[in-house]
One Martini backbone bead per residue (centre of mass of N, CA, C, O) as a GRO file, in nm:
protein
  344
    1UNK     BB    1   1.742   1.776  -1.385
    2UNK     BB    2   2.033   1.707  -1.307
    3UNK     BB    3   2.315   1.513  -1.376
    4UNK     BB    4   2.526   1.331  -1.280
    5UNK     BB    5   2.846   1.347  -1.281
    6UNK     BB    6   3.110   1.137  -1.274
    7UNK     BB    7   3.284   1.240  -1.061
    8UNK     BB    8   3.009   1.202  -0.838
    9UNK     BB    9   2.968   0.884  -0.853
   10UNK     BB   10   3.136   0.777  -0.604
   11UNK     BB   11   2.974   0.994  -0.390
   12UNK     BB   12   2.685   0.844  -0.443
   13UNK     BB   13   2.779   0.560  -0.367
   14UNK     BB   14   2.874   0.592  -0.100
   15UNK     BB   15   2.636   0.685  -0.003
   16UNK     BB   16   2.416   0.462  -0.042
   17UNK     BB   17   2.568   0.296   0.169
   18UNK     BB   18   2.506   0.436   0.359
   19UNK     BB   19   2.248   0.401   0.378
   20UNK     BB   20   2.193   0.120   0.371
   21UNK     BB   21   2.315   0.070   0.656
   22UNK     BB   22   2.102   0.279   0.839
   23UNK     BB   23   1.887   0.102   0.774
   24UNK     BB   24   1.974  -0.184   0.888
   25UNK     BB   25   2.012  -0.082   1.163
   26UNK     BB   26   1.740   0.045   1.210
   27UNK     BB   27   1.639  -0.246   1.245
   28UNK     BB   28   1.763  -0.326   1.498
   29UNK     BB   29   1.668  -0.190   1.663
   30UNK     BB   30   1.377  -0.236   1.683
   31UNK     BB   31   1.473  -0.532   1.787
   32UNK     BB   32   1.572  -0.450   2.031
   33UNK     BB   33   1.299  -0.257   2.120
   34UNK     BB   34   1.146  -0.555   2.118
   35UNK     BB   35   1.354  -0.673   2.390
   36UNK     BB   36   1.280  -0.444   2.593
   37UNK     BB   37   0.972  -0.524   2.604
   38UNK     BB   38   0.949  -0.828   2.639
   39UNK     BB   39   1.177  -0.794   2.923
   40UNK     BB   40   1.128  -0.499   3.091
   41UNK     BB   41   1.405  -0.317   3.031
   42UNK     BB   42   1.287   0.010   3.040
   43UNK     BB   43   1.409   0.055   3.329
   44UNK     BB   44   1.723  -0.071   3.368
   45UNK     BB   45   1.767   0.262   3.316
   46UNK     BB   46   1.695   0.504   3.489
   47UNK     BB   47   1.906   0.675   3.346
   48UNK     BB   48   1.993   0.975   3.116
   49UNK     BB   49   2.246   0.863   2.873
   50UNK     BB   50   2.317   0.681   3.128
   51UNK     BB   51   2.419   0.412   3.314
   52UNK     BB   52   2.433   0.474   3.658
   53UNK     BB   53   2.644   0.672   3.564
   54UNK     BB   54   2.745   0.509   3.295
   55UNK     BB   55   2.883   0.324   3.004
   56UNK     BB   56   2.969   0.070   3.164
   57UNK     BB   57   2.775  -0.145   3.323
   58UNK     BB   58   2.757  -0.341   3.617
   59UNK     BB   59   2.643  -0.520   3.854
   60UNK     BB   60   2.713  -0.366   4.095
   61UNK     BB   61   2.557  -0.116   4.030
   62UNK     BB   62   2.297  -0.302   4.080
   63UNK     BB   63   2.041  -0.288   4.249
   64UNK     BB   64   1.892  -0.571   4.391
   65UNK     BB   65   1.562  -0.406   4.459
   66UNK     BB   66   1.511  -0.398   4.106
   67UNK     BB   67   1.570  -0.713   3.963
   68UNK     BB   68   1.797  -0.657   3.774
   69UNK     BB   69   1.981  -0.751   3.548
   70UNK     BB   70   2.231  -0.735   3.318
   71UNK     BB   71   2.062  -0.794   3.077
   72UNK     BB   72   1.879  -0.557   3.089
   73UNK     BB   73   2.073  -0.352   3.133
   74UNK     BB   74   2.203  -0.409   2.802
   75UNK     BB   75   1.965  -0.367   2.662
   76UNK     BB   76   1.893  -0.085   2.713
   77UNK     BB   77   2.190  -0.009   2.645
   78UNK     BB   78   2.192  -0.119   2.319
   79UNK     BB   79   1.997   0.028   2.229
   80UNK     BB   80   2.103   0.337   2.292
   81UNK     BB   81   2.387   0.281   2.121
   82UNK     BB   82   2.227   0.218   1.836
   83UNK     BB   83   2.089   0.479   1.838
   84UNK     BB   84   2.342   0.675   1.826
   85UNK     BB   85   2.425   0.588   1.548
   86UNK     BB   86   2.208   0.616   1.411
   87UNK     BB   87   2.230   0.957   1.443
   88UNK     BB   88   2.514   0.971   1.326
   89UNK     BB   89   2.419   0.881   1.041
   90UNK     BB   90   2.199   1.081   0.973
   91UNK     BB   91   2.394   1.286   0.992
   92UNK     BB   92   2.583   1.264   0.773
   93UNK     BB   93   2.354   1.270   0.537
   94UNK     BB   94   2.251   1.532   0.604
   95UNK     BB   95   2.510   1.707   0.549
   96UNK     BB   96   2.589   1.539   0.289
   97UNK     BB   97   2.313   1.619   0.120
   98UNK     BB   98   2.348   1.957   0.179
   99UNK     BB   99   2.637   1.966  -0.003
  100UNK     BB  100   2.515   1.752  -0.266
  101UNK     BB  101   2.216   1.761  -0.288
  102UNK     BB  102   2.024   2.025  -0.308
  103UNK     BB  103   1.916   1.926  -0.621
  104UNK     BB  104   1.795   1.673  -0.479
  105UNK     BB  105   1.475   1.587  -0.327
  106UNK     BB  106   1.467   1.340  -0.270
  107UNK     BB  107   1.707   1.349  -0.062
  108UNK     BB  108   1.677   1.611   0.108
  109UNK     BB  109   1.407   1.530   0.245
  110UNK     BB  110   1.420   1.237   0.368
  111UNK     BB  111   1.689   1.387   0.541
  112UNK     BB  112   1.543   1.558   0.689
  113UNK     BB  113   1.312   1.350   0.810
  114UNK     BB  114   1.568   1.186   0.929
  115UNK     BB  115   1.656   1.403   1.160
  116UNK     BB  116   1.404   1.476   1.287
  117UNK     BB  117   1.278   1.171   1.354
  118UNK     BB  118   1.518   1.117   1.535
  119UNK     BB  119   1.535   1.340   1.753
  120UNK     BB  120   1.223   1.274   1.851
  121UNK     BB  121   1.292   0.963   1.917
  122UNK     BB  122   1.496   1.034   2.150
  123UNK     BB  123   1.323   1.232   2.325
  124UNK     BB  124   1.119   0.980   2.380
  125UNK     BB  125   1.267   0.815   2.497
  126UNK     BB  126   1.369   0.960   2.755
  127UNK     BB  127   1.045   1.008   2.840
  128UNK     BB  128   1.008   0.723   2.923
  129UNK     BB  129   1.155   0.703   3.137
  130UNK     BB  130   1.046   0.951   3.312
  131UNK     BB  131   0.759   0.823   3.277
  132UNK     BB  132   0.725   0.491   3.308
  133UNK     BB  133   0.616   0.388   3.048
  134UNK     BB  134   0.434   0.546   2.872
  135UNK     BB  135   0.228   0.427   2.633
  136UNK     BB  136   0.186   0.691   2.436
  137UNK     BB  137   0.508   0.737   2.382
  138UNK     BB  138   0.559   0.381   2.324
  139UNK     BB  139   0.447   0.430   2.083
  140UNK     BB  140   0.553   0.725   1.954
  141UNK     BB  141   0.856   0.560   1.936
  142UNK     BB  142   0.779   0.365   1.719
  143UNK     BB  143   0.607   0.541   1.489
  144UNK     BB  144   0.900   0.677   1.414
  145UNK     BB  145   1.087   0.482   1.343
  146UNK     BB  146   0.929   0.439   1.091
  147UNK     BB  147   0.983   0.696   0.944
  148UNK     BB  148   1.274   0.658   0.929
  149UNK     BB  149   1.277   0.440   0.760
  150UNK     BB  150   1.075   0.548   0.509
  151UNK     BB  151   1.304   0.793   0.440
  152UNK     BB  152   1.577   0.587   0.420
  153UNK     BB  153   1.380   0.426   0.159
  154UNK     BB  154   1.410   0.683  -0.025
  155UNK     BB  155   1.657   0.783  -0.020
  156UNK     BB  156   1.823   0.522  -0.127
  157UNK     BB  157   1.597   0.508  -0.389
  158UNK     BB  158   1.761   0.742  -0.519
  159UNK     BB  159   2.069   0.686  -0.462
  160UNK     BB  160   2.097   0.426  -0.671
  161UNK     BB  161   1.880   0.555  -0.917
  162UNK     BB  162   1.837   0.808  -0.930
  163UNK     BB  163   1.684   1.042  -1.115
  164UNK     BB  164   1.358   1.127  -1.196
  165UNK     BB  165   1.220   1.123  -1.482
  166UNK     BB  166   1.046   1.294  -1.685
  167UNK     BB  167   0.691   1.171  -1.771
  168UNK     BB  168   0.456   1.290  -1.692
  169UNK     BB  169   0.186   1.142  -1.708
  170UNK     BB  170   0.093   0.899  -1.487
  171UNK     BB  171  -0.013   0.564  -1.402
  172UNK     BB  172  -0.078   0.550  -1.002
  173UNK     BB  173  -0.299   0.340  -0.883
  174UNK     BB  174  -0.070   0.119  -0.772
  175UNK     BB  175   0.088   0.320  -0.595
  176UNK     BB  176  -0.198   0.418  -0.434
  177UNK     BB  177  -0.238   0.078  -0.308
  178UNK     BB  178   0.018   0.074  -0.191
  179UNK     BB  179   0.011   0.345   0.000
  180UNK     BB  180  -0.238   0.191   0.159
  181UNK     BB  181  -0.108  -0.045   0.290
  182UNK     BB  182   0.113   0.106   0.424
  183UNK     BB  183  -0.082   0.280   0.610
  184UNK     BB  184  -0.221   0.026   0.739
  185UNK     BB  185   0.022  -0.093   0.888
  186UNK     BB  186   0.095   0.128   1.056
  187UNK     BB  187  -0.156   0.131   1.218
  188UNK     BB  188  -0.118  -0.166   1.337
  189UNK     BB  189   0.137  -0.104   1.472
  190UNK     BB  190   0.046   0.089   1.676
  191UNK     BB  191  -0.163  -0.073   1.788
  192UNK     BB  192   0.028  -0.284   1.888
  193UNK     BB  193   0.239  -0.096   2.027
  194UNK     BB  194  -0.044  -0.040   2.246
  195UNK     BB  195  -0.121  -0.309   2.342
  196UNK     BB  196   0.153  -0.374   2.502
  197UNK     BB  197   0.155  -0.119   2.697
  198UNK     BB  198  -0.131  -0.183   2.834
  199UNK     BB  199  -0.175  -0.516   2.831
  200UNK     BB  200  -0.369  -0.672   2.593
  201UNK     BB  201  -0.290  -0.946   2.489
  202UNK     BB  202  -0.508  -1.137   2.711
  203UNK     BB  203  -0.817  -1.049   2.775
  204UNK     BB  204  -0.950  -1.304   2.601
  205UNK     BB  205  -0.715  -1.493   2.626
  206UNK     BB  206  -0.587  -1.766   2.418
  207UNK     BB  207  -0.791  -1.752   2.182
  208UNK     BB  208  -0.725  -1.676   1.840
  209UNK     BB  209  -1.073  -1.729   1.762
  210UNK     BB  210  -1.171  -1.618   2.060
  211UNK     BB  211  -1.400  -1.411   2.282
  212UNK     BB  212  -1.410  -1.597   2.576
  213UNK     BB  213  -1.604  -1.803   2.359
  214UNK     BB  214  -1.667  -1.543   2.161
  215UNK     BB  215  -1.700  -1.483   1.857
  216UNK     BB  216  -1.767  -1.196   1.975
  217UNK     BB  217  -1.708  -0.928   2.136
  218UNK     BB  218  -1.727  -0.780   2.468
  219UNK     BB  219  -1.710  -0.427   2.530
  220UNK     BB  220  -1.573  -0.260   2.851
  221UNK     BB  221  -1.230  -0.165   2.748
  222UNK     BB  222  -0.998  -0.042   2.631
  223UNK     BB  223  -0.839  -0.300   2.617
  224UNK     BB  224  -1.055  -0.437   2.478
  225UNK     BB  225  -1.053  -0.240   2.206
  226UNK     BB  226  -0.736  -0.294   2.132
  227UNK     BB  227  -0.740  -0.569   2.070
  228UNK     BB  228  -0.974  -0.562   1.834
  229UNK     BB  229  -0.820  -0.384   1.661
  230UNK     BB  230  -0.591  -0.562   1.597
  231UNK     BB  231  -0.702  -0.808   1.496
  232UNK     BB  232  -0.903  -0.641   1.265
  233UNK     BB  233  -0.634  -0.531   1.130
  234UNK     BB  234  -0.472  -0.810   1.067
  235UNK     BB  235  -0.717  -0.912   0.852
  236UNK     BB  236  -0.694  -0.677   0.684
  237UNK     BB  237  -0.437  -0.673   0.570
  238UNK     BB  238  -0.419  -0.944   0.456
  239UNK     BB  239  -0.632  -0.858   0.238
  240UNK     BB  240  -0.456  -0.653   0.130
  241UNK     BB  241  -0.239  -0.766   0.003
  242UNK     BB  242  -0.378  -0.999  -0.180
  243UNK     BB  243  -0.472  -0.749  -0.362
  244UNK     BB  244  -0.197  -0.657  -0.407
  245UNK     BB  245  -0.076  -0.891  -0.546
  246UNK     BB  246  -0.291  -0.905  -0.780
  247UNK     BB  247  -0.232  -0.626  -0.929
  248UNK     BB  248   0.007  -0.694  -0.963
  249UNK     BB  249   0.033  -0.892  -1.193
  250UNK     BB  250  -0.224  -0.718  -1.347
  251UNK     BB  251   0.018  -0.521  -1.386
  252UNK     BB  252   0.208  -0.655  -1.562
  253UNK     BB  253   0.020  -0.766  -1.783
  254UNK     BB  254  -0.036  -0.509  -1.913
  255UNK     BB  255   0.262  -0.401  -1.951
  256UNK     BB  256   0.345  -0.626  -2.130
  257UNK     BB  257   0.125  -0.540  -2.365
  258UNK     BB  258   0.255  -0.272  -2.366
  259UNK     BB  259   0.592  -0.296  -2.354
  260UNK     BB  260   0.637  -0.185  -2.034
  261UNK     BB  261   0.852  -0.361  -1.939
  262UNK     BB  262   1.117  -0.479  -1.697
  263UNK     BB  263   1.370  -0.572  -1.482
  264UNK     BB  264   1.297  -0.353  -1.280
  265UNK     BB  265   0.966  -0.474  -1.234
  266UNK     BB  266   0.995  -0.735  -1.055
  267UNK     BB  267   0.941  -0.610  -0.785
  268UNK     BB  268   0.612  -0.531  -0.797
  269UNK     BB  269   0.594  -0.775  -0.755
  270UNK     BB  270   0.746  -0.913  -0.559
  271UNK     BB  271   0.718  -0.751  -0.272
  272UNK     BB  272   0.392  -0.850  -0.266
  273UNK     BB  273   0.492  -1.143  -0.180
  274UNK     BB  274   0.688  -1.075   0.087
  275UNK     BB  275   0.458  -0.954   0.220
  276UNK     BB  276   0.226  -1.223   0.257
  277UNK     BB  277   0.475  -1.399   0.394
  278UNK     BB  278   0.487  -1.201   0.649
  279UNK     BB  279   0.191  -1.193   0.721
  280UNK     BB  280   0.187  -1.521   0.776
  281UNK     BB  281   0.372  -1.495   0.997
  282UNK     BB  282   0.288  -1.278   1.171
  283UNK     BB  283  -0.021  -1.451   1.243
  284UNK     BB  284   0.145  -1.697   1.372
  285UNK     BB  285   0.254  -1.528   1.581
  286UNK     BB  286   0.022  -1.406   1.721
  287UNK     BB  287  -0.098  -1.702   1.776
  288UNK     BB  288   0.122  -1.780   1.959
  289UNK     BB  289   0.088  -1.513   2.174
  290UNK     BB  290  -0.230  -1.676   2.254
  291UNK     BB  291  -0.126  -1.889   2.353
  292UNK     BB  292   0.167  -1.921   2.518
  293UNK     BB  293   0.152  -1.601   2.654
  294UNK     BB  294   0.349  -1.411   2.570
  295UNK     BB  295   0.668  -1.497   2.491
  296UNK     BB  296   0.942  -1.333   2.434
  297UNK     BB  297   1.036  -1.446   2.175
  298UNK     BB  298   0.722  -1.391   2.029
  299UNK     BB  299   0.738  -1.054   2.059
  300UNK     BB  300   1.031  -1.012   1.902
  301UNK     BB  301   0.946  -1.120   1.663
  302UNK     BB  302   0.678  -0.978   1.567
  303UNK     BB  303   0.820  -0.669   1.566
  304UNK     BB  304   0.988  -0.757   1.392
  305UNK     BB  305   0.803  -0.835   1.112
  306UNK     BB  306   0.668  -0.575   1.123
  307UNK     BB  307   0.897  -0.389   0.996
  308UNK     BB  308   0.941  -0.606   0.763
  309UNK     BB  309   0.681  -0.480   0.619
  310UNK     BB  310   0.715  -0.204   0.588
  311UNK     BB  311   0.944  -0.206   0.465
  312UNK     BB  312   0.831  -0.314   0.216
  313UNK     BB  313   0.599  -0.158   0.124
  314UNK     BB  314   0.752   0.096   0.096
  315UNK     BB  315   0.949  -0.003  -0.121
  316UNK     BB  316   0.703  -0.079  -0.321
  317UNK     BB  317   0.597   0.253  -0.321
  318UNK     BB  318   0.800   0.346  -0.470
  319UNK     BB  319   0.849   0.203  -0.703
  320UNK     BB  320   0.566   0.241  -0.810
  321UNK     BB  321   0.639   0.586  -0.856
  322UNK     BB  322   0.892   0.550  -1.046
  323UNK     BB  323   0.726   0.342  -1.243
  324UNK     BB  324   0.517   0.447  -1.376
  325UNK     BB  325   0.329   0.427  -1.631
  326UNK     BB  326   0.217   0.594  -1.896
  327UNK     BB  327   0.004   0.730  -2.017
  328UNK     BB  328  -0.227   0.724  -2.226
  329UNK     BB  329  -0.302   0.757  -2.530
  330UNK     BB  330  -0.544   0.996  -2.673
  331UNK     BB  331  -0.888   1.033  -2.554
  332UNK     BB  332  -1.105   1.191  -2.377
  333UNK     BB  333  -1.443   1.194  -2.297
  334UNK     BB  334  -1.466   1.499  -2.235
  335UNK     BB  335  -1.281   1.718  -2.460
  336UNK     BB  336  -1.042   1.598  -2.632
  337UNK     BB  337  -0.801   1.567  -2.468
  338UNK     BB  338  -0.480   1.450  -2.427
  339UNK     BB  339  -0.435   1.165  -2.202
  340UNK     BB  340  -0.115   1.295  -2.142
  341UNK     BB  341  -0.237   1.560  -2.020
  342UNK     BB  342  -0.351   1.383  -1.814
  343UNK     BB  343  -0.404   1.307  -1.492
  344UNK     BB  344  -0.339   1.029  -1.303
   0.00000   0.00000   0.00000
């Protein structure tokens, strides 16, 4: 692949910079959509895509008999004005990307999956309203968010460092439980955020660590099926972190001792270290909304904490596959192929 020319070097950091701010922003925006849902305000603009058919809605608009504040109001509709700029930033990465970067996939193909999922994204946004808030499709746009994160932090990650050079074989296993934990997150987050939806984060009771006063759960029904497997995927997750972090080090001292570790690898421990303290801050989160009864600071939070966990994951699986160290040389033990030509 070709190395960009000097000529194009600006016009790449600045895109970069426009990446950069636009993972940024949609994170913002999950935290607004996580301010909307714990707040109840997700019905608080009936129509779509203006609120009460203004751009700028007043307390007058708000029928009395809605039960809405302005509150209510502003958040779902800040919601959507930050989801409009998303979407518009999205669009000229997209466009930008087809214009400039053609021939570097690395940029281009993240920039389609995050033009069709932000696309979806809002479809499906349209859909929750109309629909008034069906579980299954609110869970299927936070989903899609993530989607878009994950999309804009490959692209991102592609776009500050340059193409990625070709190495042949290379040892992919630390790469790939990387991949592994981080759709571990995706499918908790998914989980969590339809157990938020069906209203299931209380129904054994405030208790932590006991369901219903009983160690094992009697499940017999839906949500409470939702809850536990809640529960039981989020002592996974941390288990699973705890791994990954063992793993970075292991993997650390691995290539120290083979001379290729370098100051741009020092990411691949620090980020499952922060993956870890987020994921402890995560389970606190937890246990604070089923003592406290679900208060909407700590659903917020909560919501907030889960994107900012994926979002690192997904950053150290990327950066896990593009440092991948080349595989050893040598013979492999079965046909006598130098084990550089054998795929890792």
């Amino acid at each position: 692949m070709d190395q960009p020319t000097p000529a194009s070097q600006p016009r790449r950091s600045a895109f970069a910079k426009l990446a950069i701010a636009t993972t940024a922003l949609t994170l913002v925006l999950i935290a607004l959509g996580g301010a909307v849902r714990a707040t109840g305000s997700g019905l608080a603009c009936p129509d779509w895509p203006f609120c009460y058919g203004k751009i700028i809605p007043r307390q007058a608009d708000i029928p009395p008999e809605t039960g809405f504040t302005l509150v209510n109001v502003w958040l779902e509709h800040s919601h959507r004005l930050v989801a409009s700029v998303v979407g518009l930033l999205i669009a000229v990465i997209f466009f930008w990307a087809l214009a400039r970067y053609r021939d570097r996939p690395g940029i281009i193909w993240p920039a389609v999956v995050a033009a069709v999922a932000v696309n979806v994204q809002a479809a499906l946004g349209a859909f929750v309203v109309l629909r008034l808030l069906l579980a299954e499709l609110v869970t299927a746009h936070l989903g899609m968010a993530m989607i878009v994160i994950a999309s804009l932090l490959l692209l991102t990650v592609n776009a500050v460092r340059g193409p990625m050079a070709a190495r042949g074989s290379r040892r992919l296993g630390f790469a790939h439980l990387s991949a592994a934990v981080a759709a571990l997150a995706y499918v908790q987050i998914l989980v969590g955020g339809h157990v938020t939806g069906v209203v299931a984060g209380l129904v054994y009771g405030r208790n932590p660590l006991l369901f219903d006063g009983a160690v094992l759960p009697t499940i017999t029904t839906a949500r409470q099926g939702w809850h536990v497997a809640h529960r039981v995927l989020a002592y996974a997750l941390a288990v699973a972190v705890v791994v990954l972090c063992a793993q970075a080090v292991r993997h650390r001292r691995e290539r120290v001792a083979r001379g290729q570790w370098s100051g741009a690898d020092l990411w691949l421990v620090r980020l499952p270290m922060w993956a870890a303290t987020l994921v402890v801050v995560q389970v606190a989160l937890g246990f604070a909304n089923l003592i406290l009864g679900t208060p909407t600071h700590v659903v917020i939070a909560h919501l907030t904490v889960a994107s900012w966990i994926w979002t690192v994951l997904v950053l150290h699986t990327v950066l896990a596959y593009r440092l991948a160290p080349p595989a050893e040389a040598g013979v492999t033990a079965q046909a006598g192929v130098p084990r550089d030509r054998v795929p890792a």
